[in-house]
C-alpha positions as CSV (number, residue, x, y, z in Angstrom):
1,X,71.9,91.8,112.0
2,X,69.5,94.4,110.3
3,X,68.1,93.8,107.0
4,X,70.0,96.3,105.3
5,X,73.1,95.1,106.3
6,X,72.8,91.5,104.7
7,X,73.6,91.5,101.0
8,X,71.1,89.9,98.6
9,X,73.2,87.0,97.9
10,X,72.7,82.9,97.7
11,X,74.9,80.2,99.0
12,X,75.8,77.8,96.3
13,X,72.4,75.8,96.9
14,X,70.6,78.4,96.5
15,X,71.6,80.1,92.9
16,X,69.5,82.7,91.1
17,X,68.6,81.6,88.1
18,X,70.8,83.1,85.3
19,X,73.8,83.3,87.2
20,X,77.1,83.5,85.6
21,X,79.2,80.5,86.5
22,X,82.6,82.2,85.7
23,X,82.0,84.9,88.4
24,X,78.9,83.9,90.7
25,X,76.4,86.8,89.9
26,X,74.0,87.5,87.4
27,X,74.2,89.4,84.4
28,X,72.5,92.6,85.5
29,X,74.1,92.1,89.1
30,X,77.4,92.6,87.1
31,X,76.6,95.4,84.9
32,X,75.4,97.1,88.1
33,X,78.7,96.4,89.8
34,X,80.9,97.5,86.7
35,X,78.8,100.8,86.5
36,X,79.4,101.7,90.1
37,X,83.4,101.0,89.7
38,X,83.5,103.2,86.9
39,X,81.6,106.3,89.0
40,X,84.3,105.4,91.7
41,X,86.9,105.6,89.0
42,X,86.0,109.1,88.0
43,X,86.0,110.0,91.6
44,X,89.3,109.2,92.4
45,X,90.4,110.5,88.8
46,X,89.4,113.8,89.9
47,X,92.0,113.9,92.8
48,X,94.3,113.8,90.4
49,X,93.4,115.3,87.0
50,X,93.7,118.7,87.6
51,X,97.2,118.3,89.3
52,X,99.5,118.8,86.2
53,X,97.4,122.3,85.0
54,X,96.9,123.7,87.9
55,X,98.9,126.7,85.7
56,X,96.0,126.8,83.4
57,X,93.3,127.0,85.9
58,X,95.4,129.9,87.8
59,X,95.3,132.1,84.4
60,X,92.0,131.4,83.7
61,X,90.3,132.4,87.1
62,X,93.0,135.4,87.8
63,X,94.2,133.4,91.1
64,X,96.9,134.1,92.9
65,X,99.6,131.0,93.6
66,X,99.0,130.9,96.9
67,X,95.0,130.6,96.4
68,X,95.6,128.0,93.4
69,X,96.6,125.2,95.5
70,X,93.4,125.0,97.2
71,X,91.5,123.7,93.6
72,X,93.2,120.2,95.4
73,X,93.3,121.1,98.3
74,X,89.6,121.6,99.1
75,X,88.3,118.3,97.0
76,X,91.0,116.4,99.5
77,X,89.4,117.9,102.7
78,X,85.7,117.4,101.5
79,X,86.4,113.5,100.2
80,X,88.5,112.8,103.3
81,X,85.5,113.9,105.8
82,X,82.3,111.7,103.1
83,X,84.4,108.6,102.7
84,X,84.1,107.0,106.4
85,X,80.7,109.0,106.8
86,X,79.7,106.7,103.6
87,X,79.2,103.5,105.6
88,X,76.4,105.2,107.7
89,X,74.8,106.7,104.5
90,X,75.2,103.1,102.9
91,X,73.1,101.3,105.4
92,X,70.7,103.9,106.1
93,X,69.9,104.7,102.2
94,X,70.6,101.7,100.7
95,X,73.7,101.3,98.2
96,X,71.3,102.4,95.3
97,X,70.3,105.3,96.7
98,X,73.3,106.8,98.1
99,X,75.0,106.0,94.6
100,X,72.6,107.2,92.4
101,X,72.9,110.2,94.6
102,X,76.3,110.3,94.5
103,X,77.0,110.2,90.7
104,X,74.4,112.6,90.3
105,X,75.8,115.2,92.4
106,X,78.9,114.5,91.7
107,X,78.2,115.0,87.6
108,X,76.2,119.0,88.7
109,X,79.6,119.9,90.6
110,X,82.0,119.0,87.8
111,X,79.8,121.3,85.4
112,X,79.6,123.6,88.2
113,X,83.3,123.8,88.3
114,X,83.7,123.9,84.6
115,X,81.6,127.6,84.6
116,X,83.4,129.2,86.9
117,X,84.7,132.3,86.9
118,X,86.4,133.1,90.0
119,X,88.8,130.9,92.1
120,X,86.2,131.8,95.0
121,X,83.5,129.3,92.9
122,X,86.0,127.2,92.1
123,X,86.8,126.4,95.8
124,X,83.2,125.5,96.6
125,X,82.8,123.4,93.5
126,X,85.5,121.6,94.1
127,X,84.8,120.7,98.1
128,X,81.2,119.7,97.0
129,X,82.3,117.5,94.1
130,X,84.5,115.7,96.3
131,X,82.5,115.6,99.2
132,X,80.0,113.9,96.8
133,X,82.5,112.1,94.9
134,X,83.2,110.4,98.2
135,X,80.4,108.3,98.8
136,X,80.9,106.4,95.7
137,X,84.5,105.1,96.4
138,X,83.7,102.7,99.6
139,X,80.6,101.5,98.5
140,X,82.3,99.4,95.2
141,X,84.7,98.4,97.8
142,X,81.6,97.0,100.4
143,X,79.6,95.4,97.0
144,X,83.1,93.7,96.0
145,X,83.3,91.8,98.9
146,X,79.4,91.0,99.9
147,X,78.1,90.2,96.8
148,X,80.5,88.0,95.2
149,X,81.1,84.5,96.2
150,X,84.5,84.3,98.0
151,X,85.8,81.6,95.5
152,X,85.4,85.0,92.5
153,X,86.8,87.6,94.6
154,X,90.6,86.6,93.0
155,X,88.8,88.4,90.0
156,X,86.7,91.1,91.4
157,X,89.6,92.4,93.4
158,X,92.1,93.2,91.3
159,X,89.5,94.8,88.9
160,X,89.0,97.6,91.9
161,X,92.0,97.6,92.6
162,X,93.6,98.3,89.5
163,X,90.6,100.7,89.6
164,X,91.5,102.5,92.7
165,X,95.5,102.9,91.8
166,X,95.5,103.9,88.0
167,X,92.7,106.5,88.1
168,X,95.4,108.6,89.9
169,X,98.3,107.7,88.8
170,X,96.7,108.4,85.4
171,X,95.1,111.5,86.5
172,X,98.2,113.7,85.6
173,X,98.0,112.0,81.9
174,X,94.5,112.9,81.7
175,X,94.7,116.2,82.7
176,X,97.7,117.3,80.9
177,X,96.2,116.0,77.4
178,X,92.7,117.7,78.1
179,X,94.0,120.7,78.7
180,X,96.8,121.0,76.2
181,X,94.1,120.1,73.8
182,X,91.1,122.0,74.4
183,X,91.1,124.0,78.0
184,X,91.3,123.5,81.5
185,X,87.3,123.3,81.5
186,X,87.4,119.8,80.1
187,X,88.9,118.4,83.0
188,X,85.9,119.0,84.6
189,X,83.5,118.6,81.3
190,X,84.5,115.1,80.7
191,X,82.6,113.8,83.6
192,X,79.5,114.9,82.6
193,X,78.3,112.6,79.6
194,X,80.0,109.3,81.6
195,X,78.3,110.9,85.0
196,X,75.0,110.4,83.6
197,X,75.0,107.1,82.5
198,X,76.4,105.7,85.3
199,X,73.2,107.5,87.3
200,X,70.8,105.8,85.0
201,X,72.8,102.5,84.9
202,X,72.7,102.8,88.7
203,X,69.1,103.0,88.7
204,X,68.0,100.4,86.6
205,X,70.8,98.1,87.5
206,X,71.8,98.6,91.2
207,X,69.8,96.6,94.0
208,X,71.9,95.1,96.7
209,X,70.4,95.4,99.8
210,X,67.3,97.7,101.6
211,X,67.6,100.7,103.4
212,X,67.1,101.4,107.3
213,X,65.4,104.5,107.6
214,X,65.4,104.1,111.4
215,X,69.0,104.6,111.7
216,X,68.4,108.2,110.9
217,X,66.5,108.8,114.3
218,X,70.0,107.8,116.0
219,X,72.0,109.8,114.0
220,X,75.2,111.2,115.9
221,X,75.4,114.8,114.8
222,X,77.9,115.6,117.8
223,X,80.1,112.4,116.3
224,X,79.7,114.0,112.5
225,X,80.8,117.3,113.8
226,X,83.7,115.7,115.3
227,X,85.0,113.6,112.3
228,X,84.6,116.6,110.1
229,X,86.5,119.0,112.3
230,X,89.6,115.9,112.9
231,X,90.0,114.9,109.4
232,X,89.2,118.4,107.4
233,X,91.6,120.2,109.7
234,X,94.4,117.3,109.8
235,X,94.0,117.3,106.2
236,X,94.6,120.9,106.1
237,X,97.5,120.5,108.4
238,X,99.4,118.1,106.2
239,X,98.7,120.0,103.2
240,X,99.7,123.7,104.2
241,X,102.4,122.9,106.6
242,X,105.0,122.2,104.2
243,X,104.3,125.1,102.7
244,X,104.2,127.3,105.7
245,X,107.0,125.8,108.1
246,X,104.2,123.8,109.9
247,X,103.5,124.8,113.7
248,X,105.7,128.1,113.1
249,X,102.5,129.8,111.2
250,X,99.6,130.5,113.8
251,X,97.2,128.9,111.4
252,X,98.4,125.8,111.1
253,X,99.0,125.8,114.9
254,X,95.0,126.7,115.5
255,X,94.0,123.7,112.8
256,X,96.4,121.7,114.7
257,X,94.7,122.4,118.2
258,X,91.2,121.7,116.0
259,X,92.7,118.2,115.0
260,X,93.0,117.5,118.5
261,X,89.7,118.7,119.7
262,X,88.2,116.9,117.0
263,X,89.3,113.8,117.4
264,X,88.7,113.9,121.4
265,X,85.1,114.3,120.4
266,X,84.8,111.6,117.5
267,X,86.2,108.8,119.6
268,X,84.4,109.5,122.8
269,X,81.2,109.7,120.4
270,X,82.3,106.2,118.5
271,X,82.7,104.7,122.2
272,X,79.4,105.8,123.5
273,X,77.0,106.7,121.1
274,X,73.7,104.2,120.6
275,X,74.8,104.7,116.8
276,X,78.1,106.2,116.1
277,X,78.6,107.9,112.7
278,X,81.3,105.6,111.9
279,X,82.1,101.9,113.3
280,X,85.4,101.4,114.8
281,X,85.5,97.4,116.6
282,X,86.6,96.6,112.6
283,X,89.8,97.2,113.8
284,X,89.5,94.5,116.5
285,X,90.1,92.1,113.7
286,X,93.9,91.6,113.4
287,X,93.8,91.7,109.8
288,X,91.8,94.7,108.7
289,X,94.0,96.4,111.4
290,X,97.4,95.6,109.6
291,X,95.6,96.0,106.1
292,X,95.0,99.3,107.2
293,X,98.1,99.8,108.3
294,X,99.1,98.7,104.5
295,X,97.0,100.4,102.8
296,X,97.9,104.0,104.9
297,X,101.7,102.5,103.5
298,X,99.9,101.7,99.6
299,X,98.6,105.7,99.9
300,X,102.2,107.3,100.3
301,X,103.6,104.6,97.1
302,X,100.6,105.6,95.4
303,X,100.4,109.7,95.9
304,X,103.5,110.2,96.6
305,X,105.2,108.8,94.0
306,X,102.7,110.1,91.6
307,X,103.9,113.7,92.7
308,X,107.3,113.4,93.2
309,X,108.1,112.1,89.7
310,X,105.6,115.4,88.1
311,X,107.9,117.6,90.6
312,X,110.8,116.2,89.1
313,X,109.9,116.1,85.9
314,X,109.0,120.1,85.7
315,X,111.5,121.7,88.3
316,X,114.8,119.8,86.8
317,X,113.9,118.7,83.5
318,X,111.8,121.6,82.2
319,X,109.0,119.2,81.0
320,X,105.4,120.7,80.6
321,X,102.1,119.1,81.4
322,X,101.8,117.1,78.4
323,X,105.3,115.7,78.6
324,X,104.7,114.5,82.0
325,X,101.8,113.2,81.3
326,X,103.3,111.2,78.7
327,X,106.6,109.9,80.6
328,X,104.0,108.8,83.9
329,X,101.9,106.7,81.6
330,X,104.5,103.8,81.8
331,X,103.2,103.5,85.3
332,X,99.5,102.8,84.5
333,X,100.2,100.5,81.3
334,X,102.8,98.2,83.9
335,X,99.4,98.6,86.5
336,X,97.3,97.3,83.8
337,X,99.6,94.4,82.6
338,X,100.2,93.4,85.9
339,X,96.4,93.0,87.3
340,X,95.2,90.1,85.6
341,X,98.7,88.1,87.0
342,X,97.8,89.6,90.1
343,X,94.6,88.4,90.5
344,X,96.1,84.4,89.0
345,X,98.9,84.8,91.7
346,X,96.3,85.6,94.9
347,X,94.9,82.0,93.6
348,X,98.0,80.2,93.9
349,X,100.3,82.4,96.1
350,X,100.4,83.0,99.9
351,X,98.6,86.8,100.1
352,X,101.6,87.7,102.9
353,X,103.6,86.4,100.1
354,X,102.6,88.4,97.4
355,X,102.4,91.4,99.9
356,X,106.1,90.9,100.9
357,X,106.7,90.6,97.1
358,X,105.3,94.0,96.5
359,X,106.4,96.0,98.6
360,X,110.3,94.9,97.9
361,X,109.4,95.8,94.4
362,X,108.5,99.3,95.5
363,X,111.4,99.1,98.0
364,X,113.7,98.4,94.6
365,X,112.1,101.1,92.3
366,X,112.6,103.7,94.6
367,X,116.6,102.2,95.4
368,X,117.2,102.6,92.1
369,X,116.2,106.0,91.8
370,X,118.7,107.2,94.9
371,X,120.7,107.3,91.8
372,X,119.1,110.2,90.0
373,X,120.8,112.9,88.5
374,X,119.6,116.1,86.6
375,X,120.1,114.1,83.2
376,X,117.8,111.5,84.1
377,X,114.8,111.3,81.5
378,X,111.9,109.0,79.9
379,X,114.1,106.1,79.9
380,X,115.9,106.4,82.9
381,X,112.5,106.8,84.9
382,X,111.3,103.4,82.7
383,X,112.1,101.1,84.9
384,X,111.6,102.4,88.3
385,X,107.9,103.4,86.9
386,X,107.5,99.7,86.0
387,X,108.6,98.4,89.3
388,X,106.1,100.7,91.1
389,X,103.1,100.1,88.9
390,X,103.5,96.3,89.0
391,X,104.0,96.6,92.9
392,X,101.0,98.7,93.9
393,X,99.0,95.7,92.2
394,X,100.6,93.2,93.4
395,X,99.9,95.2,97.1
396,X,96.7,96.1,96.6
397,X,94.9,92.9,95.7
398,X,95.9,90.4,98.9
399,X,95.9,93.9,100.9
400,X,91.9,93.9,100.1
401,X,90.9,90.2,100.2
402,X,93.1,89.9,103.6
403,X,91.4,93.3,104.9
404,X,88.4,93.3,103.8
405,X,87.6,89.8,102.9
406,X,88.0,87.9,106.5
407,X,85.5,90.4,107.8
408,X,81.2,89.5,108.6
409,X,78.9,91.0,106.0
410,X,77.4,93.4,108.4
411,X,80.7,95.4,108.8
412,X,82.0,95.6,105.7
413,X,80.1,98.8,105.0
414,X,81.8,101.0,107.7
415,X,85.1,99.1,107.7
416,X,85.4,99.9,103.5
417,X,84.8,103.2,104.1
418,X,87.7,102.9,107.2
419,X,90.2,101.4,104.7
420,X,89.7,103.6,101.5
421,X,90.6,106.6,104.6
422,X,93.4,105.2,105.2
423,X,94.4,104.8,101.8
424,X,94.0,108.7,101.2
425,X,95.3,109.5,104.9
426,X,98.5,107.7,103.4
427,X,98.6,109.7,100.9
428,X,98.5,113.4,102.3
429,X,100.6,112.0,105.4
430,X,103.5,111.0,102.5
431,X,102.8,113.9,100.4
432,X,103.4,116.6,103.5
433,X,106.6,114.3,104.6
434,X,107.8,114.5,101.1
435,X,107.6,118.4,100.3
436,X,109.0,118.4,104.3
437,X,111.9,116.8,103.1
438,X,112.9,118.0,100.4
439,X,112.3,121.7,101.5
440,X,114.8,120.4,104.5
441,X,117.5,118.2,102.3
442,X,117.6,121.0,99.8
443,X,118.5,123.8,102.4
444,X,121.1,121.1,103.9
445,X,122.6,120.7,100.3
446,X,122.4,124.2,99.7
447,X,124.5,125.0,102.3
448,X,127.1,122.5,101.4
449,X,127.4,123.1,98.0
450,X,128.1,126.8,98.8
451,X,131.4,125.8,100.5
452,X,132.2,124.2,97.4
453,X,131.8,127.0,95.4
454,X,133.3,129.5,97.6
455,X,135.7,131.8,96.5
456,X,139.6,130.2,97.0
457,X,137.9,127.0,95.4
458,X,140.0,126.0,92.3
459,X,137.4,124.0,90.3
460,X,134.5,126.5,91.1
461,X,136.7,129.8,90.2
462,X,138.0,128.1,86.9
463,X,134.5,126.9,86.1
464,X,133.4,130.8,86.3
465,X,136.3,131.8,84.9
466,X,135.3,129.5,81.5
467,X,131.5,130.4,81.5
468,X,132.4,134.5,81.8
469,X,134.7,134.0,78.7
470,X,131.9,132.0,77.2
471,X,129.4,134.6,77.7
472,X,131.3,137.6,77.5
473,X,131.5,136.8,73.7
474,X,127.7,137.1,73.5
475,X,126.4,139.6,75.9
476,X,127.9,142.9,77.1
477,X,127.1,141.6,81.2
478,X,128.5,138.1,80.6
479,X,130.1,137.8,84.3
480,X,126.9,138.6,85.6
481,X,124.8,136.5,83.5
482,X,128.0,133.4,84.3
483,X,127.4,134.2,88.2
484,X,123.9,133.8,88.3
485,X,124.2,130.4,85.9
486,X,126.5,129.0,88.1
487,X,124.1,129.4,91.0
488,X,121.2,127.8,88.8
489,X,123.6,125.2,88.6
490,X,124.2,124.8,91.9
491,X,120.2,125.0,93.3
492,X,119.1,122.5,90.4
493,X,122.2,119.9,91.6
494,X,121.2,120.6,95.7
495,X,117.6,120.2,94.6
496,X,118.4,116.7,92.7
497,X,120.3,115.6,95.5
498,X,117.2,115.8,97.8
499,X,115.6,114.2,95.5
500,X,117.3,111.0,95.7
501,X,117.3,111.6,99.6
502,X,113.4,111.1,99.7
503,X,113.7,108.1,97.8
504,X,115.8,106.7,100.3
505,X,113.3,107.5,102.9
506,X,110.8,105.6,100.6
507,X,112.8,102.9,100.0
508,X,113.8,102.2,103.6
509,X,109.9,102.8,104.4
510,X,108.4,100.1,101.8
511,X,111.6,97.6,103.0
512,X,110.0,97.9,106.5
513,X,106.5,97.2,105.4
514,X,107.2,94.4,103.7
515,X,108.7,92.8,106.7
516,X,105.6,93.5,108.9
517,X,103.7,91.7,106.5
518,X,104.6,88.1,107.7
519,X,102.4,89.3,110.9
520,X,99.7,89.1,109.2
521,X,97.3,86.2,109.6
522,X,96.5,83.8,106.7
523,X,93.0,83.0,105.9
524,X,91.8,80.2,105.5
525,X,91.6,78.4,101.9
526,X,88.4,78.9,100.4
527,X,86.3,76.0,98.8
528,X,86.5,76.3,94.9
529,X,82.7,76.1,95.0
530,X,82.3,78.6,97.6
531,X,79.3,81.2,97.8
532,X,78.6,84.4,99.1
533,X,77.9,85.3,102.4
């Protein structure tokens, strides 16, 4: 085991002096680790934050809608590609170094983004503030579970994990007040003051473990060049192919092919190289291997969700940015209620208990809503939104101590960076099955509702017949105007009913998951008195 893999921890014979009982480090340990989770909470806020005025940033750079897109689109593919190369970076710069990097670059690219002027800029901003942004995420993860003494990790966990699952489902919020407020350039402002402290808490704070230069003189560019081209063109894939009828449009056929070729090379590189760019034999361990698979599942509840209700929201109900925003926060205040019992619960519960627990939760929220109709509002929503926030908490916290926390010190830094990809690989897998779906359901409901409305149809010819009376009396074309309501009426009903067909997808998805978590393997109890590793 090198030297820069072993965290600068003690058993319990061995404690620093100054350490606090109540959660086994000391004080600046602590302030250390609570500035790096809030860097990695402004990193994953920024997936997010610009999602619900994205019609802001289009006026205000002259884009076009189909360039627009690609303000998420290109932080996605630039995070996706940093977050597994983060374990490398980890070990050979130290955790301090690669942070303080991080949060420092990440700070220049959100002021970067916030002066520019075309949606060219914008693109590059955006890829290098997530690319940055990406290194910080795993490495709270890795610190979490190496520094901490496994008897405290029942209240380190759900604090990154309530960490890792509001910050998106949040972001919308966020977003649509800052912009409504003052402009779209604040969603990109409001990192800067917080950026900078967290660099300079970083740097006076943050010392876990050394750095191994040496590792540098191994590095596996070949392997790089592979994981970049797999996961920035399969993250291209799965976010354009919806829009563009998938392997029908040539470009998403030749990213396709590059997704292939990619991977060939990464995993032949990961197999033989003296040093691969990213550690796989993680994934030996039964556990990390079905947290994974979890997590990948915790990534489609989490992002998927968090879009589908926005979509929802704006296409049926009319609602604006703001209004959204508003209605989603019922999610993050049940998340926030729910992580303290979370984190109680992982003491005293079975994790494939809990697990199974949440999961049926998220399996009911989304039942519920196969019942959703174009009337369905704030209230309506209030429930379902409770159910899933409480869920993804009580997921996420026995998803990380069974994934992460059964695993030796010296792989924890590549296999954090593994399971936070698979988090966000859950996440644009779910979000290009969703608009999938509901681009197919709502040209199958379409079509159905058409025959319904067909001329010879009693109830559709008298219901035309009333609204061209109606609006006869107000406009001099009122058949005209009553033919093209009835066929709003008609597209927002087909587009409702694939709404509640996704969500019986999801619900028969998160029913399935929570059965495969009884295969799971339960660790072993751990001493009250317990020290690191």
């Amino acid at each position: 085991m090198s030297r820069s893999d072993t965290p600068r921890t003690n058993p319990a014979s061995d404690v620093p002096p100054g350490t606090l009982e109540w959660i086994g480090v000391t004080p600046r340990q602590l302030a250390g680790f609570m500035a790096m989770v809030f860097g990695m909470f402004m990193a994953i806020l920024d997936i997010q934050i610009v999602s619900a005025s994205l019609s802001e940033i289009q006026a205000g750079l002259s884009a076009s809608s189909d360039e627009i897109p690609w303000v998420q689109t290109a932080y996605l593919i630039a995070e996706v590609v940093m977050i597994p190369l983060s374990g490398f970076l980890a070990r050979a710069l130290s955790t301090r170094v690669l942070f303080l990097s991080a949060a420092i670059g990440f700070t220049a690219a959100s002021a970067l983004c916030a002066t520019a002027t075309t949606i060219d800029q914008m693109i590059v901003y955006r890829a290098l503030q997530g690319f940055i942004g990406g290194g910080m995420i795993p490495s709270v993860f890795a610190v979490a579970f190496s520094l901490f003494p496994p008897s405290k990790r029942n209240i380190v966990s759900p604090i990154i994990g309530l960490v890792a699952t509001l910050a998106p489902t949040i972001g919308p919020t966020v977003g649509g007040y800052l912009s409504d407020a003052f402009s779209w350039h604040w969603l990109f402002l409001v990192n800067v003051g917080p950026g900078i402290l967290v660099a300079i808490a970083v740097y006076f704070l943050v010392d876990f473990d050394k750095p191994d230069h040496s590792l540098f003189g191994r590095f596996d560019f070949v392997g790089l060049a592979g994981m970049a081209v797999m996961l920035g063109s399969l993250e291209y894939v799965l976010e354009e192919g919806p829009r563009y009828d998938w392997l029908d449009d040539s470009t998403i056929a030749t990213f396709a092919v590059l997704t292939v070729v990619g991977a060939i090379v990464f995993f032949w590189r990961a197999a033989t190289a003296r040093e691969p760019i990213v550690e796989l034999r993680a994934f030996r361990d039964r556990n990390f291997a079905f947290g994974s698979a979890f997590s990948f599942t915790m990534g489609i509840g989490l992002y998927g969700l968090t879009y589908l209700y926005p979509v929802y929201l704006a296409q049926v109900r009319g609602y604006d940015a703001l209004m959204i925003g508003e209605t989603m926060f019922v999610t993050g205040v049940a998340m926030f209620l729910t992580a303290p019992i979370s984190g109680r619960l992982a003491s005293v519960l079975d994790p494939r208990v809990m697990m199974l627990i949440g999961f049926t939760g998220f399996a009911a929220g989304t039942y519920w809503t196969t019942a959703i109709t174009a009337d369905w509002d704030f209230w309506e929503l209030f429930i379902p939104q409770i159910l899933r926030g409480s869920s993804l908490m009580l997921c996420m916290v026995p998803i990380n101590n069974l994934s992460l926390g059964t695993l030796p010190p010296e792989q924890l830094k590549n296999a954090s960076g593994l399971f936070n990809l698979t988090r966000n690989l859950g996440g644009a897998v779910g979000l290009a099955v969703i608009n999938t779906l509901l681009n197919k359901r709502l040209d199958l409901h379409l079509e159905r509702l058409h025959e319904n409305v067909a001329w010879g149809r009693a109830v559709a010819e008298d219901q035309l017949r009333n609204m061209q009376q109606s609006m006869s009396q107000v406009m001099p074309d009122g058949d005209l105007t009553a033919l093209k309501q009835l066929a709003m009426l008609v597209r927002k009903q087909a587009n409702v009913l694939s709404f509640a067909d996704v969500f019986l997808f999801l619900t028969i998805l998160f029913a399935t998951a929570g059965l495969f978590t009884l295969l799971m393997r339960k660790p072993a109890a751990i001493p009250a008195g317990a020290g690191g590793h």
